[in-house]
C-alpha positions in Angstrom: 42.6 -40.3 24.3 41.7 -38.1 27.1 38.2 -38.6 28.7 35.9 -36.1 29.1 33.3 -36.4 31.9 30.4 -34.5 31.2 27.7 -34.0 34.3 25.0 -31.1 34.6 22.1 -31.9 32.0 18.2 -32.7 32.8 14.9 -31.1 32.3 14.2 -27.7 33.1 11.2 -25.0 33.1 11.5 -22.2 30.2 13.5 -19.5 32.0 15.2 -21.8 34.4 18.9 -22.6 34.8 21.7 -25.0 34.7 25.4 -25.7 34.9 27.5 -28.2 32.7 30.3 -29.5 34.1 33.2 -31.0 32.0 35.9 -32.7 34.0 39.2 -33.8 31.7 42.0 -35.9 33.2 45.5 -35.3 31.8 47.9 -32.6 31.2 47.4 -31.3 28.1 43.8 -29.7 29.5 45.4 -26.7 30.1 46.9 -26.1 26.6 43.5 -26.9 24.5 41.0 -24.8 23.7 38.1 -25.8 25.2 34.6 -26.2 23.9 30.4 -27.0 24.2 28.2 -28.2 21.4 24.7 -28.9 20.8 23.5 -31.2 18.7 19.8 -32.2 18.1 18.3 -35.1 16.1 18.9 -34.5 12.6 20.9 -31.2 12.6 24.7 -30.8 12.3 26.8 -29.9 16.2 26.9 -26.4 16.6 29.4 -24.7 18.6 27.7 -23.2 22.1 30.9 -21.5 23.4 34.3 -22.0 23.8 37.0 -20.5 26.0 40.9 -20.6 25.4 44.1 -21.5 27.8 44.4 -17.9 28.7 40.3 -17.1 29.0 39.4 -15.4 26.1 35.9 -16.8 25.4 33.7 -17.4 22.0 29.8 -17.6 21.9 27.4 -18.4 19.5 24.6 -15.3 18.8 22.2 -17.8 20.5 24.6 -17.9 23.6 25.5 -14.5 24.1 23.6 -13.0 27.0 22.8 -16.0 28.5 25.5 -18.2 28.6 28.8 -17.7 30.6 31.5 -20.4 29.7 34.4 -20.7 32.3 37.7 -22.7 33.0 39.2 -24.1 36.4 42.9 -24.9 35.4 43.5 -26.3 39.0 41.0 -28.9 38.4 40.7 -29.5 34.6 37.2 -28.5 34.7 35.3 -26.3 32.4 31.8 -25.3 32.9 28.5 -24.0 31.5 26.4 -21.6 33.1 23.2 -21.4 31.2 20.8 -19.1 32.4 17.1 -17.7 31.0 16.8 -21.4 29.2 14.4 -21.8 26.4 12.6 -24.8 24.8 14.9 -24.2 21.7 18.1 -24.5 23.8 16.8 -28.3 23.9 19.7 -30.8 22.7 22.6 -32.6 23.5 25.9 -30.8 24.5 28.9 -32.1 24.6 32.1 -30.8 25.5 35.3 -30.8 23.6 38.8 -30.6 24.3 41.2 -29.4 21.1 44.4 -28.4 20.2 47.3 -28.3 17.6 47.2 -31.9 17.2 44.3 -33.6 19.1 40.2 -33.4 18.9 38.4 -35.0 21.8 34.7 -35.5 22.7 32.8 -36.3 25.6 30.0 -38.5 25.5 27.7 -36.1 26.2 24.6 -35.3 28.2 21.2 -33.8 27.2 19.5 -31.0 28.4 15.7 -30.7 27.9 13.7 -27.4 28.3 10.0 -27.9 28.4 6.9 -27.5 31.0 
């Protein structure tokens, strides 16, 4: 099991910003493919983006623009820049950690776009 500590969520205006952080301890962070979900009450976890060893990066349509997903090797850290929120980015995201033989999760932390 390798844990993933999430840290970044909270409440924010329409149009405002945060940044997820996603801190993974052991080695195999920089071999996986990592990854942020949402997930609200009732709906299945959608993938958010997702950014391999080497940097090449994946976003959802709903991302794209908005979003910038990025990966700190040195410190086994990947983040979330979210920008121009909106009350439909509401949810829960958590980060994932995969590879050719492993699937982890982080607990996750919620992020909350309203006035």
């Amino acid at each position: 099991q390798v844990p993933l500590v999430e840290s970044g969520g909270g409440l924010v205006q329409p149009g405002g910003s945060l940044r997820l952080s996603c801190v993974a301890s052991g080695s195999i962070f920089r071999v996986s493919v990592m990854g942020w979900y949402r997930q609200v009450p009732g709906k299945q976890r959608e993938l958010v983006a997702s950014v391999r060893s080497g940097g090449i990066t994946n976003y959802a349509d709903s991302a794209k623009g908005r979003f910038t997903i990025s990966r700190d090797n040195a410190e086994n850290t990947v983040y979330l820049e979210m920008n121009n929120l909106k009350p439909e980015d509401t949810a829960v995201y958590y980060c994932n950690c995969r590879g050719i033989s492993w699937d982890f999760w982080g607990q996750g932390t919620q992020v909350t776009v309203n006035n």
